[in-house]
C-alpha positions as a Markdown table, in Angstrom:
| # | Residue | x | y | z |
|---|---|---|---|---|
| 1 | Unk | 113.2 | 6.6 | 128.5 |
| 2 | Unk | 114.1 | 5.2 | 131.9 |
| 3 | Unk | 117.1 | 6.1 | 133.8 |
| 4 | Unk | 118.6 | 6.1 | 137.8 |
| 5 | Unk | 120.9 | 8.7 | 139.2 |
| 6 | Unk | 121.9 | 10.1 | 142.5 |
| 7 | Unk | 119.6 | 12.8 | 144.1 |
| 8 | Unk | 122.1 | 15.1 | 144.4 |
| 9 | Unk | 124.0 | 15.0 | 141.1 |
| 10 | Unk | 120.7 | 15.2 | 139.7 |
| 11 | Unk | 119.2 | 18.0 | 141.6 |
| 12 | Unk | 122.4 | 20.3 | 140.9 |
| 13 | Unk | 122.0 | 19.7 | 137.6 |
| 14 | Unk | 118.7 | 20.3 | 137.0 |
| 15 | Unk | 118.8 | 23.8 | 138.6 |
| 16 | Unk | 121.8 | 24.5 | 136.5 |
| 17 | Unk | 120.1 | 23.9 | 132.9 |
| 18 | Unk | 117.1 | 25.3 | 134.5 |
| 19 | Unk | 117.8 | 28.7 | 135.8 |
| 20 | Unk | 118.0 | 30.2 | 132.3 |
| 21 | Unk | 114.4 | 29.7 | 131.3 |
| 22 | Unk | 112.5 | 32.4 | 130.3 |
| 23 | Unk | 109.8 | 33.5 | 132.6 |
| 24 | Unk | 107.5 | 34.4 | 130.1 |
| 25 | Unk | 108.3 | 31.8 | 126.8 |
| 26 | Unk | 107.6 | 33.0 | 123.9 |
| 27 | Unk | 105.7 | 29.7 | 123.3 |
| 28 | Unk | 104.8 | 27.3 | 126.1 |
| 29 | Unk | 107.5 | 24.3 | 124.7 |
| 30 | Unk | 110.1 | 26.7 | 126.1 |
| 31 | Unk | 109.6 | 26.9 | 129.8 |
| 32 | Unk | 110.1 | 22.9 | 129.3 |
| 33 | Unk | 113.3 | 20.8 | 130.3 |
| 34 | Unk | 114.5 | 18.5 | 127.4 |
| 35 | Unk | 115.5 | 15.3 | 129.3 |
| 36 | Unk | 117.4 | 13.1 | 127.0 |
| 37 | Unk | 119.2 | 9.8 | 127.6 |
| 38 | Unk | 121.8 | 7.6 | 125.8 |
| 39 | Unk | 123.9 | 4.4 | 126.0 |
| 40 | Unk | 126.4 | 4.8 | 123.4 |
| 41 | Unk | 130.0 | 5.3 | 124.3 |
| 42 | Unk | 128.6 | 5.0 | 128.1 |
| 43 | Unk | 125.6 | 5.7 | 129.9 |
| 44 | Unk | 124.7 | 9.1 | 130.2 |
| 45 | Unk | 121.7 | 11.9 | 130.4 |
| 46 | Unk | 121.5 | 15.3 | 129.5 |
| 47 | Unk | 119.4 | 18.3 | 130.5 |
| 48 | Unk | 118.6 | 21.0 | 128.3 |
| 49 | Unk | 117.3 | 24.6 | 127.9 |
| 50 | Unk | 116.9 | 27.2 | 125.5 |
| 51 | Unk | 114.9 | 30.1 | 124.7 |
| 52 | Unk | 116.6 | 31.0 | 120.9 |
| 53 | Unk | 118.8 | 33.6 | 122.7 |
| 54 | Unk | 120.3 | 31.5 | 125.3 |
| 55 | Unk | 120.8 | 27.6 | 125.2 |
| 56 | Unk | 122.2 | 25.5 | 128.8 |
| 57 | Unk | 123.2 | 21.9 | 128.4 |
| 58 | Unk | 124.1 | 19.3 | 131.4 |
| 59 | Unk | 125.5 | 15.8 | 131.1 |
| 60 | Unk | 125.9 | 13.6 | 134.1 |
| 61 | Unk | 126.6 | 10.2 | 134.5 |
| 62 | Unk | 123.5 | 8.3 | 135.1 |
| 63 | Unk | 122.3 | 4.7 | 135.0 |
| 64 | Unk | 120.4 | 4.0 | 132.0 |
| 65 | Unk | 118.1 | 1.6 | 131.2 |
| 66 | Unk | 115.9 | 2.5 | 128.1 |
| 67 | Unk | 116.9 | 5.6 | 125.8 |
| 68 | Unk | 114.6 | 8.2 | 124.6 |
| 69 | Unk | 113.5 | 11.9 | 125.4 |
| 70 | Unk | 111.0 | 13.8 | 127.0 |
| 71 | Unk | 110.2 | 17.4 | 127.7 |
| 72 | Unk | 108.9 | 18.5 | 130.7 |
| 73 | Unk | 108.2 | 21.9 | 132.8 |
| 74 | Unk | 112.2 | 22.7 | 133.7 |
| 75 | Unk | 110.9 | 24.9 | 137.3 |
| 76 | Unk | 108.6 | 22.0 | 138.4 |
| 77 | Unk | 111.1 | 19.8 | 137.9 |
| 78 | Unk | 113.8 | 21.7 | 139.5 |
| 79 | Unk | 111.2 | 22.2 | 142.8 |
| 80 | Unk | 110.5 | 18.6 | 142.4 |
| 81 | Unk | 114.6 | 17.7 | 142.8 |
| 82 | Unk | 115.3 | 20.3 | 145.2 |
| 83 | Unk | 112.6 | 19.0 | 148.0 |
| 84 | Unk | 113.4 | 14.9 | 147.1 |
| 85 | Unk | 114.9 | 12.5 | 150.1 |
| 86 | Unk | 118.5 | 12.1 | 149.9 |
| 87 | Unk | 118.5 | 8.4 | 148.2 |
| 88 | Unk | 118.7 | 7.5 | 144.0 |
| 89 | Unk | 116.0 | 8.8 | 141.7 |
| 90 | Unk | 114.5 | 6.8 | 139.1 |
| 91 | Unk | 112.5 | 8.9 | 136.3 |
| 92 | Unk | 110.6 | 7.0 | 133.1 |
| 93 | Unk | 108.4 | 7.8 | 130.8 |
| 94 | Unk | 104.5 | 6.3 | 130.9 |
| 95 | Unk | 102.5 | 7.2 | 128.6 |
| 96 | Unk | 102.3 | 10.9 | 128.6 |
| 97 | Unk | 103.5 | 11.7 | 131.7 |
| 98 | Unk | 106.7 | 11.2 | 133.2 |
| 99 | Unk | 107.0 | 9.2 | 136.2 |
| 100 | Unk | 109.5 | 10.4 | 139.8 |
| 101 | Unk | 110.4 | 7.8 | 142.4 |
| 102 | Unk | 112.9 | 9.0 | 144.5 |
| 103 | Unk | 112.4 | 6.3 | 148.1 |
| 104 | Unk | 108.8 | 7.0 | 148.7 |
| 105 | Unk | 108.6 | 10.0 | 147.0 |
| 106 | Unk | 106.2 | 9.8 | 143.7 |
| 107 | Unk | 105.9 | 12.1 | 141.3 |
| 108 | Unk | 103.7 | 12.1 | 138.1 |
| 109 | Unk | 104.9 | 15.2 | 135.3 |
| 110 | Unk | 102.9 | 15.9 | 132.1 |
| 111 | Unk | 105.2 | 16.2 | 129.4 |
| 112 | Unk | 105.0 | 18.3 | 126.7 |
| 113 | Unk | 105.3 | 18.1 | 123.0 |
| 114 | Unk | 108.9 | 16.9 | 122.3 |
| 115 | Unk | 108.6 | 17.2 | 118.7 |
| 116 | Unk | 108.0 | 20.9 | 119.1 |
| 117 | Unk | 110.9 | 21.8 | 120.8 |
| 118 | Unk | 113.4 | 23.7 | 118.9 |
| 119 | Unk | 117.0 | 22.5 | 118.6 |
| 120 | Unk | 119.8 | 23.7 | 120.3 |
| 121 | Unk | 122.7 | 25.9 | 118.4 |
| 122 | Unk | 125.9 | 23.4 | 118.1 |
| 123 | Unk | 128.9 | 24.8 | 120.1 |
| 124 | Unk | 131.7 | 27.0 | 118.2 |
| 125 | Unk | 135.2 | 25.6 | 117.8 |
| 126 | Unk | 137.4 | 26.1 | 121.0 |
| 127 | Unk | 139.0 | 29.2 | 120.8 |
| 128 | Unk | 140.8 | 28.7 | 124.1 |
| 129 | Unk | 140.8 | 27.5 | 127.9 |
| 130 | Unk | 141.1 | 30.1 | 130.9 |
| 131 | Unk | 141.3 | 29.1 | 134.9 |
| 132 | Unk | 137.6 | 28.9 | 136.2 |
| 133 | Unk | 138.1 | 30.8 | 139.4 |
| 134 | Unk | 139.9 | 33.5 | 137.4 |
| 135 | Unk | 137.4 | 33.6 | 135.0 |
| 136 | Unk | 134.7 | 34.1 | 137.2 |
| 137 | Unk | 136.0 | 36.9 | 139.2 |
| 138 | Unk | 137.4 | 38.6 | 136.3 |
| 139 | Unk | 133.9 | 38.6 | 134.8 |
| 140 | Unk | 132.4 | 40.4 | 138.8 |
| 141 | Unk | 133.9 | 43.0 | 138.3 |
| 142 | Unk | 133.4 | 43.8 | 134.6 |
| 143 | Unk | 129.8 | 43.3 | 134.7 |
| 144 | Unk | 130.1 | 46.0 | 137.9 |
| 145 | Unk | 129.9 | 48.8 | 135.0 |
| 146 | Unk | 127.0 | 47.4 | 132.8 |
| 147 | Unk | 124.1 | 49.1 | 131.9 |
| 148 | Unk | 121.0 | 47.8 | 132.8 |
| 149 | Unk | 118.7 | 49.7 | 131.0 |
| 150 | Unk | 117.1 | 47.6 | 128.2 |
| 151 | Unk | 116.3 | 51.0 | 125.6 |
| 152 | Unk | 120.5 | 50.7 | 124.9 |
| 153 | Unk | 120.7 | 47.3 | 124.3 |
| 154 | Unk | 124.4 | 47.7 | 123.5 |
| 155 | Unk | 125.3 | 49.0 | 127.0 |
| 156 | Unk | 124.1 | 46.0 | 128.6 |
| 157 | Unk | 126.7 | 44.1 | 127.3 |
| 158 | Unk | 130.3 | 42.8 | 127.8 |
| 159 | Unk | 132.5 | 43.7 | 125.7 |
| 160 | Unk | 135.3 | 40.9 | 125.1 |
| 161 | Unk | 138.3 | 41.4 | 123.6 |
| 162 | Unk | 140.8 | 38.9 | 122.7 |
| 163 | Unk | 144.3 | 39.5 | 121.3 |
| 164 | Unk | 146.5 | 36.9 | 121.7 |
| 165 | Unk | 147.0 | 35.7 | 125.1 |
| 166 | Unk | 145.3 | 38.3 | 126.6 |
| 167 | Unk | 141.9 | 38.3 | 127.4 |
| 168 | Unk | 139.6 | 41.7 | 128.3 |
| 169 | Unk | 136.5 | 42.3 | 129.8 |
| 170 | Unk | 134.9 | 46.1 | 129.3 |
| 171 | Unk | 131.1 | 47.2 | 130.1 |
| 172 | Unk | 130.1 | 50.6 | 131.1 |
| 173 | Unk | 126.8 | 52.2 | 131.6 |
| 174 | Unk | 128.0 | 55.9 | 130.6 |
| 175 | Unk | 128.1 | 57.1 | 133.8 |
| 176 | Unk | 131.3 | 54.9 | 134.6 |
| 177 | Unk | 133.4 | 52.0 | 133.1 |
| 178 | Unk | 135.3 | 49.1 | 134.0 |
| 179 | Unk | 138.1 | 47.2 | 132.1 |
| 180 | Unk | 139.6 | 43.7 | 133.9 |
| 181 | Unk | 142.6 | 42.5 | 131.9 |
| 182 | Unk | 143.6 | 38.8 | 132.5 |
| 183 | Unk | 146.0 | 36.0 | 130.5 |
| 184 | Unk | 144.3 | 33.2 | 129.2 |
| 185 | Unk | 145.7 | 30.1 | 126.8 |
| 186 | Unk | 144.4 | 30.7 | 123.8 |
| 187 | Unk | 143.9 | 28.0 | 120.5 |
| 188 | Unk | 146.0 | 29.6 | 118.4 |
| 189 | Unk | 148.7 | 32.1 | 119.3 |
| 190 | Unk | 148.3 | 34.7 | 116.8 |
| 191 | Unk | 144.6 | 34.7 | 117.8 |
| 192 | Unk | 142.2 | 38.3 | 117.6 |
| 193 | Unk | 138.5 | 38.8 | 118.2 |
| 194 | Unk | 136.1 | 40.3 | 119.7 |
| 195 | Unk | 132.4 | 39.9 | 121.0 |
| 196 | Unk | 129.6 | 41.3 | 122.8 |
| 197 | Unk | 127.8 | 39.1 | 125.0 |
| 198 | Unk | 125.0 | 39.6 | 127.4 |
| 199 | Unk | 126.3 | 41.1 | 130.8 |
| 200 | Unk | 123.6 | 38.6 | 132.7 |
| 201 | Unk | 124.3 | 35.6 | 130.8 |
| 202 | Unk | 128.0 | 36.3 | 131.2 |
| 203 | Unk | 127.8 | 36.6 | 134.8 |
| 204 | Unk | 125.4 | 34.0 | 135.4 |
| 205 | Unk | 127.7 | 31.6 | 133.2 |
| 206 | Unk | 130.9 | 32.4 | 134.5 |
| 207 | Unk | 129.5 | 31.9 | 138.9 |
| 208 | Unk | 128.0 | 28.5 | 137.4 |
| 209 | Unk | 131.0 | 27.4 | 135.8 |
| 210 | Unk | 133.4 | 27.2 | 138.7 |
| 211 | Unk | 133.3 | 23.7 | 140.0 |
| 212 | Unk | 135.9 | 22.7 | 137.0 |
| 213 | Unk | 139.4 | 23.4 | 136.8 |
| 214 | Unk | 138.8 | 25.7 | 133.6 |
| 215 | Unk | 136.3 | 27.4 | 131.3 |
| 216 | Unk | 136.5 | 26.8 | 127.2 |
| 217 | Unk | 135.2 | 29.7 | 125.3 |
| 218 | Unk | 134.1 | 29.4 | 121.7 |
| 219 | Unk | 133.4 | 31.9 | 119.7 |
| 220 | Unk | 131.9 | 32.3 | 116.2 |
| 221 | Unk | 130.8 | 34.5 | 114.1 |
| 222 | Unk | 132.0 | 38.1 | 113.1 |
| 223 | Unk | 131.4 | 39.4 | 117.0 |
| 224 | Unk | 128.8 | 41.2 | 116.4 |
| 225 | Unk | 124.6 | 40.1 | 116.3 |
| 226 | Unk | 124.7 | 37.4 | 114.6 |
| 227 | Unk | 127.3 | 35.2 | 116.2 |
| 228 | Unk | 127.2 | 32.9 | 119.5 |
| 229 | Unk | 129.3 | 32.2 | 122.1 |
| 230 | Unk | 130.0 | 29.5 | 124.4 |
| 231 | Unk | 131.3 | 28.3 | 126.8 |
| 232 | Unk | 132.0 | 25.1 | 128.9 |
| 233 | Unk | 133.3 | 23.5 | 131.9 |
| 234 | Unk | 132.8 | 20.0 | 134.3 |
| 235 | Unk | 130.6 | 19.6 | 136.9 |
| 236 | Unk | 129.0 | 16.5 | 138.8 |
| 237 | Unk | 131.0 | 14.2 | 136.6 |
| 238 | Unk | 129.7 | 15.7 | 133.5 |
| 239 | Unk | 129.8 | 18.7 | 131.3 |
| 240 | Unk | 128.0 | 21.8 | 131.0 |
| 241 | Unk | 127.8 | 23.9 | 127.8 |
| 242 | Unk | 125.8 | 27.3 | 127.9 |
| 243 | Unk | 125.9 | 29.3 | 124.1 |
| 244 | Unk | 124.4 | 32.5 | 123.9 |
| 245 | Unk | 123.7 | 35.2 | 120.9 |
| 246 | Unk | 126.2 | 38.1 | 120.4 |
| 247 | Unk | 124.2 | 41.3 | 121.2 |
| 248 | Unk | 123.9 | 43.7 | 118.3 |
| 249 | Unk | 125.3 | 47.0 | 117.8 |
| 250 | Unk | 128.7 | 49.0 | 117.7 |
| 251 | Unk | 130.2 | 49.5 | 121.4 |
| 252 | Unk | 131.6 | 52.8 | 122.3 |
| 253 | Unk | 135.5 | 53.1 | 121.9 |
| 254 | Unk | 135.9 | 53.5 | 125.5 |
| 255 | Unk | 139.3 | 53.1 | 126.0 |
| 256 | Unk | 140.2 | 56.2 | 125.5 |
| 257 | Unk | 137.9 | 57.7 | 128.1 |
| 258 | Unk | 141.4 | 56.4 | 130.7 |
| 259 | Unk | 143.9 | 59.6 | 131.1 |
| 260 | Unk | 146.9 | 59.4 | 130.4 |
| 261 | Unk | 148.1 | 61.9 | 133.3 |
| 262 | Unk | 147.5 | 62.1 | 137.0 |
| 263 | Unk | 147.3 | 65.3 | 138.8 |
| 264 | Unk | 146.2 | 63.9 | 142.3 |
| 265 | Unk | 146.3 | 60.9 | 143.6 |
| 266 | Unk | 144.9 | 59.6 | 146.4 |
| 267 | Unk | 145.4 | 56.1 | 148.3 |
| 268 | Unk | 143.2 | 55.2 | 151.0 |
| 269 | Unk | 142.2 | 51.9 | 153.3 |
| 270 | Unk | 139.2 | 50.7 | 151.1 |
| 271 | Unk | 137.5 | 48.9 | 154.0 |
| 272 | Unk | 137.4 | 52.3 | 156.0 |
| 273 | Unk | 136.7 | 54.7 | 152.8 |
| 274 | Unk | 133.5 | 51.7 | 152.5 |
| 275 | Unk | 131.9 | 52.0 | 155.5 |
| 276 | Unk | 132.8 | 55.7 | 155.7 |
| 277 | Unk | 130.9 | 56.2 | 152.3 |
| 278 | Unk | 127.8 | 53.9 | 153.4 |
| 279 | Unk | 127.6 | 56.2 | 156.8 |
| 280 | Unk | 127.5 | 59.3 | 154.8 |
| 281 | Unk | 125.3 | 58.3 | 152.0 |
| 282 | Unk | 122.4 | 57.8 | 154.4 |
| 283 | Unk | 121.4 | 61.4 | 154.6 |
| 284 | Unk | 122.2 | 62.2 | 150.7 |
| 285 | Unk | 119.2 | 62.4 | 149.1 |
| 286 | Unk | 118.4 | 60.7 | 146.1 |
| 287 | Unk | 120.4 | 62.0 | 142.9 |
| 288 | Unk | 122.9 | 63.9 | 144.8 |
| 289 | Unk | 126.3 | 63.6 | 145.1 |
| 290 | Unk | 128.2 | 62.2 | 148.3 |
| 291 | Unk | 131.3 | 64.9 | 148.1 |
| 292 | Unk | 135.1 | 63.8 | 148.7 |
| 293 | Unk | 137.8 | 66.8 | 149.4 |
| 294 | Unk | 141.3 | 65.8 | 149.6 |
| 295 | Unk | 143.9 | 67.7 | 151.3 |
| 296 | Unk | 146.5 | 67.7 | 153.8 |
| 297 | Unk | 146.7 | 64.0 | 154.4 |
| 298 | Unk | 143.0 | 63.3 | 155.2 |
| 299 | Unk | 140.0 | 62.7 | 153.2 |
| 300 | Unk | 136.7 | 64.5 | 154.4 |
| 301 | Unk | 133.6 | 62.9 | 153.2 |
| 302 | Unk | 130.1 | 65.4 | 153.1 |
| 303 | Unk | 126.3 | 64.7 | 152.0 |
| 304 | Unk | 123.3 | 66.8 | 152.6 |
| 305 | Unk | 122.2 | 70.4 | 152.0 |
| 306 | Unk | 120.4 | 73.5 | 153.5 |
| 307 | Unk | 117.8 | 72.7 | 156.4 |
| 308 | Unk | 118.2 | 68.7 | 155.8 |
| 309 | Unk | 120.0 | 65.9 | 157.5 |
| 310 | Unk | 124.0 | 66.7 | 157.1 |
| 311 | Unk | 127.4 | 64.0 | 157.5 |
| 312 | Unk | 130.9 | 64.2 | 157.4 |
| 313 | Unk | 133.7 | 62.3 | 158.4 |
| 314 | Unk | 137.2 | 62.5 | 158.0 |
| 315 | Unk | 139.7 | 59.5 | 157.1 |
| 316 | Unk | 143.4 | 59.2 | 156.7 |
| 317 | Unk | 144.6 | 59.4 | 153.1 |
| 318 | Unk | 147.8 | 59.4 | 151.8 |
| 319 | Unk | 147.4 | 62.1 | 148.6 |
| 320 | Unk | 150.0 | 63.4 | 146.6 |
| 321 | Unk | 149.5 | 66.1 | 143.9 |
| 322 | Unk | 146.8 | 69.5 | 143.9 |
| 323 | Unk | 143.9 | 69.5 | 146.6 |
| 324 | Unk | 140.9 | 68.3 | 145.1 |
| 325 | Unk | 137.2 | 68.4 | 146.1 |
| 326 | Unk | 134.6 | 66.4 | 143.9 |
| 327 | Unk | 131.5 | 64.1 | 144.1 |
| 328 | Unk | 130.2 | 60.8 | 143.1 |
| 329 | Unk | 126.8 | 59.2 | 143.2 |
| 330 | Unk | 127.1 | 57.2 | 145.9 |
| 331 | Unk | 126.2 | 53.6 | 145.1 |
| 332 | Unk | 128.4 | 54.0 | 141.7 |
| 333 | Unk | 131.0 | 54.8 | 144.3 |
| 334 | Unk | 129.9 | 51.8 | 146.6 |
| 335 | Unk | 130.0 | 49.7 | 143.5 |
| 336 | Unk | 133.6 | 50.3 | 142.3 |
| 337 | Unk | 134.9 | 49.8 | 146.2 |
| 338 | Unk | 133.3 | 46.6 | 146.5 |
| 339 | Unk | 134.9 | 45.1 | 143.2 |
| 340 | Unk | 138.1 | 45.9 | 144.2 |
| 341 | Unk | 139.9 | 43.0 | 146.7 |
| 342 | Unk | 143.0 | 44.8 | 147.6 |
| 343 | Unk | 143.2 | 46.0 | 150.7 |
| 344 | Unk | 143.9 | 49.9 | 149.7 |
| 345 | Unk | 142.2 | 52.1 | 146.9 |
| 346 | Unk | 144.0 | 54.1 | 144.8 |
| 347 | Unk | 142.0 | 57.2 | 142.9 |
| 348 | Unk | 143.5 | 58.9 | 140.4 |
| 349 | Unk | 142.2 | 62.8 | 138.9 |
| 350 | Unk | 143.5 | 64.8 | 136.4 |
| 351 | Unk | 140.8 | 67.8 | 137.9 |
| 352 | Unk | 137.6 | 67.4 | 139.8 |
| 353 | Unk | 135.3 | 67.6 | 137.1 |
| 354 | Unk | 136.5 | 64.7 | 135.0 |
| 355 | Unk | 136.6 | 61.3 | 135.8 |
| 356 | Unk | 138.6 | 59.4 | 138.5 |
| 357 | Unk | 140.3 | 56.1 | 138.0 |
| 358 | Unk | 140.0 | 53.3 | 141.0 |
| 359 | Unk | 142.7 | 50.6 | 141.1 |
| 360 | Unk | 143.7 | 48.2 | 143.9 |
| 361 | Unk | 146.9 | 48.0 | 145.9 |
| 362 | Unk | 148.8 | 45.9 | 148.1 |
| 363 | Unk | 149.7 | 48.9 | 150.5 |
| 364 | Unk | 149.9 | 52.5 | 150.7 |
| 365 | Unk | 153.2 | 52.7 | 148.9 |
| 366 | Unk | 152.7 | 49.9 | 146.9 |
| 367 | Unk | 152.5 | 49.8 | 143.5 |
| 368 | Unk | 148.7 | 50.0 | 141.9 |
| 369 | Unk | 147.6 | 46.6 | 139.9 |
| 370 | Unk | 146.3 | 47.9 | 136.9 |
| 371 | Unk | 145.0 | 44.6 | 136.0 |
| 372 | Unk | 141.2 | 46.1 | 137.1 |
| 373 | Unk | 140.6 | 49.8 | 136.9 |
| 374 | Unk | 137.3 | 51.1 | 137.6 |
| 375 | Unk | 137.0 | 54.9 | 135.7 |
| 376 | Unk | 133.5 | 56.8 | 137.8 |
| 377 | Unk | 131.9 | 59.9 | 136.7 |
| 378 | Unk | 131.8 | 62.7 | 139.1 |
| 379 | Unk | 128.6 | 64.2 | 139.7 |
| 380 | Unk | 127.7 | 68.0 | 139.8 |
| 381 | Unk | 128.3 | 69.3 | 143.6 |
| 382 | Unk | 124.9 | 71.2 | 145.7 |
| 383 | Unk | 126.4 | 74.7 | 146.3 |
């Protein structure tokens, strides 16, 4: 193996196939990089990872001069890249090591046991295209809601829903839940699945995936454990392909949890309502609830209790509907504000001790895009 290629096409993709290694392999050939290079139908190199969960692939373009393969540790090598002069890098294989030159940078890598190295899962058929931009910020604020607590395996998960031309995105944590609806063009019109993929991998995928006009997903399987997904864009001059397994398990029927009434509602500047919450919050202790009581046009914000530290503030909110008083843990809160872009939040109660429903809008009496809704728990109030 013996190949040349620019620093920086290299570099980029060499942290991209490498940032999905496990940090403790089950067995040592996985922490390794498979470096692979080709002349047929052009010259080209790959990059590869994979730890039987989650596989990453890279092509680039690259100047090749003797094909072959070689495995070597993927976060050395991604260091290595990262710190090399900005001129071409030649790597070939000698003997059992793998040799750097990058101007008069030298490096020398032990390689490790190719032939041990498992091989990767082949990519599903195509089952449609969707813009990369709107893709990845689709897939933000989804993951916003996942769980993150590893004894509900099914919670850490993305739920993705396809029907059609219509893609959607739901996670929750059980303490709130988010659902981002989007268009997409699928492979075949009449098309229906669903799948439940790994909020981090999703996320992860879907920021690294951006520098192409569009993502492909593939999906196979029946959606549930035993299936993969993938998914693939350009980059660099060359293509990228990540595949992960479907997460196990039945996820809740959620959809449902969204009223179908509002009683209150209440629209206020979400840049203000942000920094009024992150003021507040500092004196709530850990657990409690940040309250919100709407009335008469203003929102008053309160944390604290007894002989501790107290806040309020007050903020101009246009409400219509009952007067309502509730609470939210804090950061959830936090968390729902910052995923939504529009420039006013819109929350929507049916009564203080059920959930409330966050959307985005335009402007105070615009109309709520519905495209993202955010539904947050409210949490029991100090007396």
């Amino acid at each position: 193996m013996k190949f040349r290629v620019e620093r920086d096409v290299l570099a980029d993709a060499v942290a991209w196939a490498a940032r999905s290694l496990p940090v403790r392999p089950s067995a040592p050939v996985l922490a390794g990089l498979l470096i692979e290079t080709t002349s047929l139908d052009g010259d080209g190199l790959s990059l590869s990872s994979f730890d039987y969960e989650t596989s990453a692939r890279a092509t680039l373009p690259a100047d090749v001069l003797e094909e072959g393969r070689a495995l070597v540790s993927g976060r050395l090598l991604a260091d290595i890249c990262r710190s090399l002069p900005n001129k071409p890098v030649e790597m070939s294989v000698e003997g059992s090591k793998v040799s750097l030159t990058c101007g008069s940078a030298r490096f020398s890598l032990q390689t490790m046991p190719v032939e041990e190295y498992p091989s990767l899962p082949d990519m599903p058929q195509a089952s449609g295209t969707v813009r990369s931009d709107v893709f990845a910020n689709a897939v933000a604020q989804a993951v916003t809601a996942a769980g993150r607590d590893d004894m509900l395996p099914v919670l850490t998960g993305v739920r993705i829903e396809i029907e059609g031309s219509d893609l959607a995105l739901l996670a929750t944590d059980r303490f709130r839940l988010s659902l981002r609806e989007l268009g997409w063009d699928p492979a075949a019109t009449d098309a229906s699945a669903a799948a439940l993929v790994p909020a981090k991998v999703l996320a992860d995928t879907a920021k690294s995936l951006t520098a192409g006009v569009e993502v492909t997903i593939a999906l196979s399987g029946s959606g549930q454990g035993e299936g993969i997904i993938g998914f693939e864009g350009s980059a660099g001059g060359g293509v990228r392909r990540t595949t992960t397994r479907l997460l196990d398990g039945e996820f809740p029927k959620v959809r449902t949890l969204f009223p179908s009434e509002q009683l209150t509602v209440a629209r206020v500047d979400r840049a203000t309502l942000v920094e009024a919450v992150k003021r507040v919050s500092l004196v709530a202790e850990r657990n409690t609830a940040v309250q919100l009581a709407f009335a008469d046009g203003v929102l008053t914000l309160d944390a604290g209790s007894g002989d501790e530290a107290l806040a309020t503030e007050q903020i101009d909110a246009s409400i219509t509907g009952d007067d309502l008083t509730t609470g939210f843990n804090p950061q959830f809160l936090l968390d729902g504000l910052t995923a939504i872009e529009a420039p006013v939040v819109e929350l929507a109660f049916t009564q203080a001790s059920k959930p409330a429903v966050m959307a985005g809008v335009d402007s105070l009496d615009g109309e709520a895009d519905l495209s993202f809704r955010y539904l947050l728990m409210p949490r029991r109030l100090l007396s």
